[in-house]
C-alpha positions in Angstrom: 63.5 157.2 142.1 62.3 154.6 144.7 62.0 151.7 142.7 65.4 149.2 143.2 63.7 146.5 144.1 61.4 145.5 141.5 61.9 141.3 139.9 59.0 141.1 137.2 55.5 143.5 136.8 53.6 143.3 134.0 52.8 146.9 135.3 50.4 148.0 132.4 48.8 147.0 129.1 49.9 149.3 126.9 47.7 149.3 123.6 48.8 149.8 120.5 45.3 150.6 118.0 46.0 150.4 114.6 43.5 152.2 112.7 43.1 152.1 109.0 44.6 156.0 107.9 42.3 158.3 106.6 44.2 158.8 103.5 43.6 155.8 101.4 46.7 156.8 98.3 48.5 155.8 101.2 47.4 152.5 101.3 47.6 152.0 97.4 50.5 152.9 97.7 51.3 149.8 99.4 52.6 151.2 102.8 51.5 149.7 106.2 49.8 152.3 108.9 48.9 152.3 112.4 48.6 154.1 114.8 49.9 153.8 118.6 47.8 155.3 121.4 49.2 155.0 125.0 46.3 155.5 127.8 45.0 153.2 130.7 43.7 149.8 129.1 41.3 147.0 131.2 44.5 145.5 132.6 44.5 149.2 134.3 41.9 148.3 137.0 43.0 145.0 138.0 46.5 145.4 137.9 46.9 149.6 139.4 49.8 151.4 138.8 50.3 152.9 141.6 48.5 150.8 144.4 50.0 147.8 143.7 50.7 146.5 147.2 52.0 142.7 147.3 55.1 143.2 147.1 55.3 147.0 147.2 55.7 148.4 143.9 55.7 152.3 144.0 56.4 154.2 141.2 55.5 157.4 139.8 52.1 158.1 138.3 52.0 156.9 134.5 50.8 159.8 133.5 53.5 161.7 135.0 56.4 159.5 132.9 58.1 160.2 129.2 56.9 158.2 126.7 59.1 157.2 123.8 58.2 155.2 120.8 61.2 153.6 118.4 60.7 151.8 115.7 63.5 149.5 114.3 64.1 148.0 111.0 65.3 144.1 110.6 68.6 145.4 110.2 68.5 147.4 113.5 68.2 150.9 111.8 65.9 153.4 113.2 63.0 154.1 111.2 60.9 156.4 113.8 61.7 158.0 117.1 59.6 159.8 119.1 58.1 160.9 122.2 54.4 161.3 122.8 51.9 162.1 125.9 50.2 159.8 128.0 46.5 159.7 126.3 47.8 160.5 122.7 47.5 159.0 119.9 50.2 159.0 117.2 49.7 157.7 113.6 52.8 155.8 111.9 53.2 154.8 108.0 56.2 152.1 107.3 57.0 149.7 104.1 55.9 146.3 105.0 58.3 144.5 106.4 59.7 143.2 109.9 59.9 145.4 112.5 61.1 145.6 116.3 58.5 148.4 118.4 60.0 149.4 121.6 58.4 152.1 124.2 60.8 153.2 127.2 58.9 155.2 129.7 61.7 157.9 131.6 60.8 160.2 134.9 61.5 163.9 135.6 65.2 163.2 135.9 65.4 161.1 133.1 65.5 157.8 134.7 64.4 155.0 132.6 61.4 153.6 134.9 59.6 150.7 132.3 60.4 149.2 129.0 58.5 146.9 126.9 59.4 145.7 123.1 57.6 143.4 120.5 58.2 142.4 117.0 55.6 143.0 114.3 55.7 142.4 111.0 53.6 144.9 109.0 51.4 144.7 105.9 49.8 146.5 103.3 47.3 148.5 104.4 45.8 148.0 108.4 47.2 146.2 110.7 45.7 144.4 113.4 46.7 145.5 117.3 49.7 144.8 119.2 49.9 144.8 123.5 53.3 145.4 124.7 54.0 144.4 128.2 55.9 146.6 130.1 58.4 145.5 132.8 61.6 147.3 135.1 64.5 147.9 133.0 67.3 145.6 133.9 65.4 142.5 135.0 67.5 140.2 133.3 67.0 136.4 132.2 68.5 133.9 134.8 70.2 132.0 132.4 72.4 132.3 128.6 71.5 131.5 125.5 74.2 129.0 122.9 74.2 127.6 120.3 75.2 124.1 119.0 75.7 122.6 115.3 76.1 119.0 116.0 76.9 118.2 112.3 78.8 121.0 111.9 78.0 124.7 111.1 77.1 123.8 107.9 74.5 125.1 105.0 71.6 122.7 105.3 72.6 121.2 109.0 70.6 122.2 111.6 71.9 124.7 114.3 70.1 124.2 118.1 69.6 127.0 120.4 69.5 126.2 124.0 68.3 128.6 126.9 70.1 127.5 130.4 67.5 129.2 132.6 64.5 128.2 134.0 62.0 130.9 132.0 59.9 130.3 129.6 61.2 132.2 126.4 60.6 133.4 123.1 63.9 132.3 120.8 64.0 134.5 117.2 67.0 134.0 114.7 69.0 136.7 112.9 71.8 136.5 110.5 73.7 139.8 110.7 73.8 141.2 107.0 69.9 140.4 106.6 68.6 140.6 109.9 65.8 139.4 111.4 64.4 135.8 110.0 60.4 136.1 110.1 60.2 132.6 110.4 62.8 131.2 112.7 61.2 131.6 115.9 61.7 127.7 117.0 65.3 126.6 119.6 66.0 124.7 116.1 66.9 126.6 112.7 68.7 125.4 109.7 70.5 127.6 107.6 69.7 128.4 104.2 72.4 130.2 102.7 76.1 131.2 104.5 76.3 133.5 107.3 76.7 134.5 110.4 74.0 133.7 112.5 73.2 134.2 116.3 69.5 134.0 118.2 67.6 136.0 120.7 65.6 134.8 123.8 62.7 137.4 124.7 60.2 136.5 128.2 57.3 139.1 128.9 58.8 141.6 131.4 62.5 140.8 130.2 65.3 142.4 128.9 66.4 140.4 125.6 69.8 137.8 125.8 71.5 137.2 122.7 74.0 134.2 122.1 77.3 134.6 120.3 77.6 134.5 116.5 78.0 131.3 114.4 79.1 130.9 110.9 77.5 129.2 108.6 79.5 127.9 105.5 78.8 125.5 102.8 79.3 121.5 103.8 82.6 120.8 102.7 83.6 118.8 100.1 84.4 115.1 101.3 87.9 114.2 100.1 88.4 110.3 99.5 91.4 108.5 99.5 92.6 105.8 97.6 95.4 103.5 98.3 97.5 101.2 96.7 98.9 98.8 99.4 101.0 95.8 98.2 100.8 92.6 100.2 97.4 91.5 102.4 96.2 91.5 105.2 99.3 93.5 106.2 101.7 95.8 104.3 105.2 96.0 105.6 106.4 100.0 104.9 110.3 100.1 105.0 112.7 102.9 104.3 114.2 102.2 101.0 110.1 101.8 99.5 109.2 104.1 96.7 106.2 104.2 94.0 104.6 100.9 93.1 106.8 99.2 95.6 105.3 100.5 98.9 101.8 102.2 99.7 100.5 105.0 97.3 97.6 107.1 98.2 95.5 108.9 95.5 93.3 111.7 96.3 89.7 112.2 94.9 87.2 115.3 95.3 89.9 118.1 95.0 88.7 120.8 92.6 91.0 121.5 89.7 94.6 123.6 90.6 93.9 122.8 94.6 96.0 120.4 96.4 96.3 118.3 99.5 98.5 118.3 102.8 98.8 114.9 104.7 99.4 113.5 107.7 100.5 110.1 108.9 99.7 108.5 112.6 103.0 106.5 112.9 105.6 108.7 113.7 108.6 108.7 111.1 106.1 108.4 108.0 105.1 110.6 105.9 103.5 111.3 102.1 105.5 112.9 99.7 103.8 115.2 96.8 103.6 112.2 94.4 101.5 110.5 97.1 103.8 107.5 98.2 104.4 106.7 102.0 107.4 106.8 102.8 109.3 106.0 106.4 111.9 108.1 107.1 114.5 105.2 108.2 115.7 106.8 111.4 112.7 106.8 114.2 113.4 103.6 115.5 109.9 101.7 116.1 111.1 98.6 118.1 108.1 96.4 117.6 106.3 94.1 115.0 103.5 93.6 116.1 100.0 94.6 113.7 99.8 98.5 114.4 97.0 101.3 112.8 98.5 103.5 110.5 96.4 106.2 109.1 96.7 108.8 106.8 94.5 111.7 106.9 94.8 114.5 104.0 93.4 118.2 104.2 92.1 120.2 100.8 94.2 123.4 100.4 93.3 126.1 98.2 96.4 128.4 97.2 98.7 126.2 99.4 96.9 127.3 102.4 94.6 124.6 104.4 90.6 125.6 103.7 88.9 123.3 106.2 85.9 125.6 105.2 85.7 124.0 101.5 86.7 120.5 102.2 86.6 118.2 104.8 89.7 116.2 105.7 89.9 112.4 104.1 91.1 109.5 105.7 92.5 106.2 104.6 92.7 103.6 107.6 95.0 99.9 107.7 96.7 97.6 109.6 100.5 97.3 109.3 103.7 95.9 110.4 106.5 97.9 110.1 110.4 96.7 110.1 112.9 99.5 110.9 116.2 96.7 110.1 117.6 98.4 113.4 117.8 94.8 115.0 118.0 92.0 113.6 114.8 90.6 114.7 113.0 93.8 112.6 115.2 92.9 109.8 113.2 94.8 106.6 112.4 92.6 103.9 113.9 92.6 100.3 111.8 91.4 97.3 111.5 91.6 93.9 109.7 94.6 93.8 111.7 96.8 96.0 115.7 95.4 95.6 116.2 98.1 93.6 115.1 100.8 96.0 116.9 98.2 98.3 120.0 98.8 96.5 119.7 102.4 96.5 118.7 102.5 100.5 121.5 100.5 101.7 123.9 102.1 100.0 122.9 105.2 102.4 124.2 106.8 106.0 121.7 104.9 107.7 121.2 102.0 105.3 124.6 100.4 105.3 124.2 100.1 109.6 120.8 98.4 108.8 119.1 94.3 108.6 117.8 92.7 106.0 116.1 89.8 104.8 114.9 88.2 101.4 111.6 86.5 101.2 111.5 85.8 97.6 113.4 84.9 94.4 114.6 87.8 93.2 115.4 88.3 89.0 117.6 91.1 88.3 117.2 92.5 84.8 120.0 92.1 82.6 121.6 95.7 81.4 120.1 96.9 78.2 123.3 98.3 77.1 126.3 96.1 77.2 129.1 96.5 79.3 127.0 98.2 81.9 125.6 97.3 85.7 122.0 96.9 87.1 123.7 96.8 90.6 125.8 99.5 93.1 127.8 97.6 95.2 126.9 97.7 98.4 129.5 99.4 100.4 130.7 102.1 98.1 131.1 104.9 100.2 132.1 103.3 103.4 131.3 99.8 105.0 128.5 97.9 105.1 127.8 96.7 108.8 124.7 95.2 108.8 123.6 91.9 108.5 121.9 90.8 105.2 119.9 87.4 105.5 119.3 85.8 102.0 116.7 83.2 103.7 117.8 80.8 100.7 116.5 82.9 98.0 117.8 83.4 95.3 119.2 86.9 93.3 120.1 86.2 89.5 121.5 88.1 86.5 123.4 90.5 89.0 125.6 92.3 86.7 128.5 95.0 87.8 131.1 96.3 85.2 133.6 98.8 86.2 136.9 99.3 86.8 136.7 100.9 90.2 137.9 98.5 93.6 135.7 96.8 96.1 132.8 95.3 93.8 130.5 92.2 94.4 127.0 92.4 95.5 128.6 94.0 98.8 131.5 96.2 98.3 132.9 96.6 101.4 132.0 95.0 104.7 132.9 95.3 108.0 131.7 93.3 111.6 128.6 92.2 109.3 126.7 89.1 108.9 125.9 87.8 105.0 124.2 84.5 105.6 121.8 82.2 103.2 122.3 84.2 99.9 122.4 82.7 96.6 123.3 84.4 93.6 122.5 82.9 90.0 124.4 83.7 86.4 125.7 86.9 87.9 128.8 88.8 86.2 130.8 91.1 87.9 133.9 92.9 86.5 136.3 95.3 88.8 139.6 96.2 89.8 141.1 94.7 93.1 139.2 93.5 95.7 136.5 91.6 93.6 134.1 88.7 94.7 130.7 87.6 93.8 129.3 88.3 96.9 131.8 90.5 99.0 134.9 92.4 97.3 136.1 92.9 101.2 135.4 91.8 104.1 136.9 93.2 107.3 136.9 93.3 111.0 137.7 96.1 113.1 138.4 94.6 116.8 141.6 93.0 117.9 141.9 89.5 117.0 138.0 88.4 116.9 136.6 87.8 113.7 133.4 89.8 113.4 132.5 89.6 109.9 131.0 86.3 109.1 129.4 84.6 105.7 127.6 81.3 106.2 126.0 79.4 103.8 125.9 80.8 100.3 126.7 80.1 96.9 127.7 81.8 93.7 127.7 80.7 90.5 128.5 83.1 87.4 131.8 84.6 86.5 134.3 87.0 88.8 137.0 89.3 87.1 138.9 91.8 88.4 141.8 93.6 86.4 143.9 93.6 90.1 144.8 92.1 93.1 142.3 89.7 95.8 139.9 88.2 93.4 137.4 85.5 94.5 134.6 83.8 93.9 132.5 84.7 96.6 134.7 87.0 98.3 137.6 89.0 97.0 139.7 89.5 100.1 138.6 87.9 104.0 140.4 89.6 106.5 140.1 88.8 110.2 136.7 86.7 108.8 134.6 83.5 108.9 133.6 82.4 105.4 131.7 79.1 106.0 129.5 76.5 103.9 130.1 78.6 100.6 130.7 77.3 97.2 131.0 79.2 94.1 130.6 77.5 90.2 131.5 79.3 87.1 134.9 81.2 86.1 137.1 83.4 88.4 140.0 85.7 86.7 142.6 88.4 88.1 145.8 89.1 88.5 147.1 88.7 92.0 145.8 86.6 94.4 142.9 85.2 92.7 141.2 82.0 94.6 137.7 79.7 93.6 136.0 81.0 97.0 138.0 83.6 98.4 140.8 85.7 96.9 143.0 86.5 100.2 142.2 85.2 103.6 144.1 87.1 105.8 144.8 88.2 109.3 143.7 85.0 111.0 140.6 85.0 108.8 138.8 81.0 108.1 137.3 79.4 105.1 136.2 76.3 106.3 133.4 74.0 104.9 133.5 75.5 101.3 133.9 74.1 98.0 135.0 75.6 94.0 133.9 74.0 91.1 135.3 76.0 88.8 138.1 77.0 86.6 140.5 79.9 88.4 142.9 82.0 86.2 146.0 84.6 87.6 147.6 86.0 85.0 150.7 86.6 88.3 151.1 84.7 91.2 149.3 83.4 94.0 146.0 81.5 92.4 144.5 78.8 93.9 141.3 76.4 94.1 140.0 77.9 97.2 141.7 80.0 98.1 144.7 82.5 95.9 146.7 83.4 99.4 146.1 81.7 103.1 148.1 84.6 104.7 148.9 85.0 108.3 147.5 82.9 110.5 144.9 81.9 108.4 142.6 79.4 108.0 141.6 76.6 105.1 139.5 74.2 106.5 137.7 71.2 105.0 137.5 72.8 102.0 137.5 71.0 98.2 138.4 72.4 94.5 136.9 70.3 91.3 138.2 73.0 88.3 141.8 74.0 87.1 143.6 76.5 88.2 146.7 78.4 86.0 148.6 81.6 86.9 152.5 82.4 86.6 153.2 81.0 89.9 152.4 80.1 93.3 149.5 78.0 91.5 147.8 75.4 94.2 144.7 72.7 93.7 143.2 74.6 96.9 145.7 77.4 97.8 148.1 79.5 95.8 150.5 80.4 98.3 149.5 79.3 102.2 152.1 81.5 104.2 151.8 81.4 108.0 148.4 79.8 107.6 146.8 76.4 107.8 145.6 74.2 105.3 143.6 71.1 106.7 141.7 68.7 105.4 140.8 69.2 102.2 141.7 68.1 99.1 141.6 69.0 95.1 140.8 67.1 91.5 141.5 69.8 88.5 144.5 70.0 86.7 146.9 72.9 88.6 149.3 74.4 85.9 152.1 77.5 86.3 154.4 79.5 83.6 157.0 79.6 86.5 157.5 78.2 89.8 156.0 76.2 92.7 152.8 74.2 91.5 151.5 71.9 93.3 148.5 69.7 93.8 146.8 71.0 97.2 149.4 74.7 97.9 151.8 76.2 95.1 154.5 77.6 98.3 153.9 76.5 101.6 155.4 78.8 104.3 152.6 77.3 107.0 151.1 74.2 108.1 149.5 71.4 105.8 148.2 68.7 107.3 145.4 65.6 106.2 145.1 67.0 103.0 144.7 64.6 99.3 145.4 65.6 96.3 143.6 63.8 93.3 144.6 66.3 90.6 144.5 65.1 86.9 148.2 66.5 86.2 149.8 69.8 88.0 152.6 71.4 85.5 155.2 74.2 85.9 157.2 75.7 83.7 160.4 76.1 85.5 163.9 74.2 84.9 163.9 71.9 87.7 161.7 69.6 90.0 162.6 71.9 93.2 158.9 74.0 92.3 156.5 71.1 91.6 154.7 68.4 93.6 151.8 66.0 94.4 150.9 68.1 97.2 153.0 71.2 97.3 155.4 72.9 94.7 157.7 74.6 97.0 158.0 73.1 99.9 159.0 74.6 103.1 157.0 74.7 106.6 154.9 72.1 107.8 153.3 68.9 105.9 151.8 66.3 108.1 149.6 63.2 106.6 149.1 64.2 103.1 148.5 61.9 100.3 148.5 61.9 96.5 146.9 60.3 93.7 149.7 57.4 92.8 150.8 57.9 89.0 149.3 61.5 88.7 151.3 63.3 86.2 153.7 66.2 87.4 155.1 68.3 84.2 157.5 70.7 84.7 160.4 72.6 81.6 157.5 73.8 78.9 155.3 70.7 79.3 158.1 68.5 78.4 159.5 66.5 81.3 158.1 64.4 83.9 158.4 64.6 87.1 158.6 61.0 89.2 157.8 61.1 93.3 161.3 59.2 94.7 159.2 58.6 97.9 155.7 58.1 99.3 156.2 60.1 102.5 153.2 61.4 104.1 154.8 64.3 105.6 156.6 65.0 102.3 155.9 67.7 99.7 154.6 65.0 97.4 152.7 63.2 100.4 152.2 59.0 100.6 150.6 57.1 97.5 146.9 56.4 97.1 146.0 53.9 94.3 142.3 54.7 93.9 141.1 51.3 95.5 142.5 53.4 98.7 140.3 57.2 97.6 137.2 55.0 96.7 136.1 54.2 100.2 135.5 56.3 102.7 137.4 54.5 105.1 141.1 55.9 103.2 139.7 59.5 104.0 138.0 58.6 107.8 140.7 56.3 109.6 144.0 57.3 107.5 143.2 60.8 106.2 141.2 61.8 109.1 138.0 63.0 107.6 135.3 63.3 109.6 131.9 61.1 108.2 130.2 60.6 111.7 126.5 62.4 112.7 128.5 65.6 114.7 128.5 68.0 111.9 130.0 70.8 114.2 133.6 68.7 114.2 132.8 66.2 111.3 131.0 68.0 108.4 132.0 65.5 105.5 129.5 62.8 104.1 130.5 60.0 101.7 128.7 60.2 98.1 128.8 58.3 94.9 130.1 54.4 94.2 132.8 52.8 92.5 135.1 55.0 90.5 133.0 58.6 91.8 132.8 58.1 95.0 134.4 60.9 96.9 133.4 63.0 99.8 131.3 66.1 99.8 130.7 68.5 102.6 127.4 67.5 104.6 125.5 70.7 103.7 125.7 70.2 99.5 
């Protein structure tokens, strides 16, 4: 064959007449006829098969070429094939309908040499002519055909075709179960029903391009979220949140027995099945600045995503998020989350963690009797955290058990507990009891790492064994500072208005008891029940009684290789057997500036050797102490007096002080050595009251 060169001929009209068929039961029938002739046309002058000359086109004689007519349903399927003779005339009857007419035109060797197609869609009865063009097989479109659904490949959204090359074409829709669409011959169609869909581009002398396939499903349905977001503008998510305490997030638009999958953009959140956010407590986000959190859910159907049925929902807000792993991020604590607060810090990661109260917080009482609404803090292992009470206030904190270590923190080690207060709380354990630490501890050397500065207790403190306090139960190696505790403390062992045991080169400085202290042993004191090892009792005061079985002190029980300096004591101090005295039961340390304005102190022991002003048995140090001149010292069963010999400062009974001396503050500033000047770092006492009550009080009170 010598054509290989050929771009685009219209190389013949080919007509098509379709004549009326004799046989009208045909036609009442309700089939379509016609009838295809192929022969020269007027296009056949003008436009010369075979002289064609600019460019050269030379092909074999028309008459000389295989004709062959096929005729294609909408759905592709071949209704008629056959070949016919140049000049002939063929007669075809179809059911209405769309249909695709193509002629091919082969050689003596079978080479295909011209093809030319049309669509026609066919009546009833006659149908009106039809011209196919017919061009070189293989002369292909310059450019593709795609598709585009630019709000989504949706039922009802339109879908736009687009034809890259630079011919003018003919575009024609299909879907592939139905075929052909008559009517969708624009670039734009929009889908009626689901499918797959894809288009055709036809140019005269062309072969056809089709695009790829697109499916069509129904528009999704829109999930909504709803949210419930505590706190505006911002919400603050923080690990121990659940429920009505921290962000919930409903879902609307699901269709009954489907669910919903979600996804959170801040790493380390996430929604649980009953909806709440929830932050995971480990991913550390070191910043508090405002950040976007959204949440973005996705319909399932059978647990499996079907982004087909419903499109995904969003729910969009600023937060700030605290991760309480510094304590510049410390997390909040209020009144609605101190529960799950409880619960959280009582956790692996929870107990290393910061914290802060921004609110009053009103614990509510047990229903049952003889029951807790509070874990200790510290069951399992230490807390080491800090915990920053911001001068809040936590009341009706209630603990009743028999088990060591209780208080509002169990255990606590290298932590920092500043600014709590705790109101009408009542906490019953075994040994190492306090109202806000049972123990406190340090872990490195000689450094004290633990501190507790400025809170206050009030309530009562029990504990069926040893190191019982007020605010702490046992301070080892620790600063307890500017603390005061008010109510009723009871054990057995070393039981003390403020702290139980200070030990291990532990301080209590700046604190003050007003309350009644009971040991039903030995070692009870004001302040402190044992000052033990190096420790320290600083400017500290005691206002209540204190009774035990001995070693009974206004402000320590028994201060051994400790020091007990300025401070001073006004409640009755009573014992069952030895070494009562006004300011330390035994002294086996140092006791220096210290008053003693008790109204009696008693022992029950045979002789005077266990009872004085200041301290009932006296060994160690005593430097500058004085006593209230005419206080009554008690000792055999409450029957005998005992009479100071002596006003010695540096005696266990210390100098006199008539109370025109105790009334001014200049007795306690030039001869006692109190501190009343603006310094508060190495002066912290202030001067309060007239006449018969005035005293000193710490400057902070």
């Amino acid at each position: 064959m010598k054509n290989k060169i050929l771009l685009f001929l219209l190389l013949l009209p080919l007509f098509i007449a379709c004549e009326n068929p004799s046989s009208k039961q045909e036609a009442e029938d309700g089939m379509g006829t016609f009838t295809i002739s192929i022969g020269p046309g007027s296009a056949r002058t003008a436009l010369p098969w075979d002289t064609q000359t600019s460019p050269p086109y030379d092909f074999p004689e028309i008459e000389d070429l295989l004709h062959i007519i096929t005729i294609l349903d909408q759905q592709g399927a071949k209704k008629f094939e056959q070949s016919v003779v140049y000049g002939s005339t063929t007669t075809f009857s179809v059911n209405p309908g769309q249909y695709v007419i193509r002629v091919e035109a082969y050689d003596d060797t079978g080479g295909l040499q011209a093809v030319g197609t049309t669509n026609k869609n066919i009546v009833a009865g006659n149908n009106g002519a039809i011209m196919i063009h017919m061009g070189e097989p293989g002369f292909a479109l310059s450019g593709n055909v795609s598709i585009a659904a630019p709000n989504g490949p949706y039922v009802s959204k339109p879908l736009n075709a687009t034809y890259s090359g630079s011919e003018t074409v003919n575009f024609q829709w299909y879907q592939t179960v139905s075929g052909i669409i008559t009517s969708a011959t624009s670039a734009t169609y929009t889908p009626t029903s689901p499918g797959t869909y894809y288009v055709s581009v036809t140019a005269s002398g062309y072969e056809t391009k089709t695009s790829d396939t697109v499916t069509v499903t129904p528009i999704p349905l829109v999930i909504t979220l709803t949210t419930i977001v505590p706190g505006t503008p911002a919400h603050t998510p923080i690990p121990s949140e659940r429920g009505v305490s921290g962000i919930t997030v409903g879902v609307d638009g699901l269709d009954p027995g489907d669910t919903a999958s979600f996804t959170v953009s801040l790493t380390g959140f996430s929604v649980d099945g009953n909806g709440h956010l929830n932050y995971d407590g480990t991913t550390a986000i070191p910043t508090t600045a405002l950040q976007t959190l959204t949440i973005t859910a996705s319909g399932e159907t059978g647990g499996s995503p079907d982004p087909t049925k419903y499109a995904d929902g969003t729910a969009t807000w600023d937060v700030i998020v605290y991760d309480g792993q510094a304590a510049d991020r410390a997390i909040p604590v209020t009144q609605t989350n101190v529960i799950d607060f409880n619960t959280y810090a009582n956790t692996t990661d929870g107990m290393t963690r910061h914290y802060k109260q921004t609110g009053n917080i009103a614990l509510s009482a047990p229903v049952t009797p003889a029951t807790s609404n509070w874990t200790r803090i510290g069951a399992s292992g230490a807390f080491t955290g800090s915990y920053d009470g911001g001068g809040y206030t936590i009341s009706n904190l209630t603990i009743s058990s028999s088990a060591n270590y209780q208080g509002m923190f169990g255990f606590v080690q290298d932590a920092t507990i500043n600014n709590v207060k705790l109101s009408n709380i009542n906490i019953k354990g075994g040994s190492y009891v306090g109202g806000l630490i049972g123990r406190g501890d340090s872990s490195i050397g000689s450094t004290p790492l633990t501190e507790l500065n400025n809170c206050s207790v009030s309530g009562l403190v029990s504990g069926d064994g040893d190191f019982v306090g007020g605010v702490v139960g046992s301070n080892d190696l620790g600063t307890v500072e500017e603390c005061k505790f008010t109510g009723n403390v009871t054990g057995i062992d070393n039981v003390g208005g403020v702290v139980g045991n200070n030990d291990s080169g532990g301080t209590v400085q700046n604190c003050y008891a007003d309350c009644d202290v009971e040991g039903s042993n030995v070692i009870i004191g004001g302040v402190a029940g044992r000052n033990n090892s190096g420790g320290t009792v600083k400017n500290c005061y005691a206002a209540g009684s204190v009774r035990g079985n001995n070693q009974t002190g206004g402000v320590v029980g028994h201060n051994n290789g400790g020091t007990v300096q300025n401070c001073y004591a006004t409640g009755d101090v009573s014992g069952n057997s030895f070494a009562s005295g006004g300011v330390v039961g035994w002294n086996q340390g140092t006791v220096e500036n210290c008053v003693a304005l008790n109204n009696n102190v008693k022992v029950n022991f045979t002789n005077t050797s266990n009872i004085g002003r200041i301290i009932g048995q006296a060994s160690g140090t005593r430097l500058n102490n004085y006593g209230r001149k005419g206080m009554p010292l008690i000792y055999r069963n409450d029957r005998d007096p005992y009479i100071p010999t002596e006003s010695d400062a540096d005696h266990r009974d210390g100098a006199d002080a008539d109370p025109t001396q105790y009334n001014s503050p200049d007795f306690w500033r030039d001869i006692v050595g109190f501190g009343f000047v603006d310094d508060i770092a190495t002066n912290p006492w202030k001067w309060v009251g007239s006449d018969d009550d005035a005293h000193p009080e710490l400057y902070w009170q």
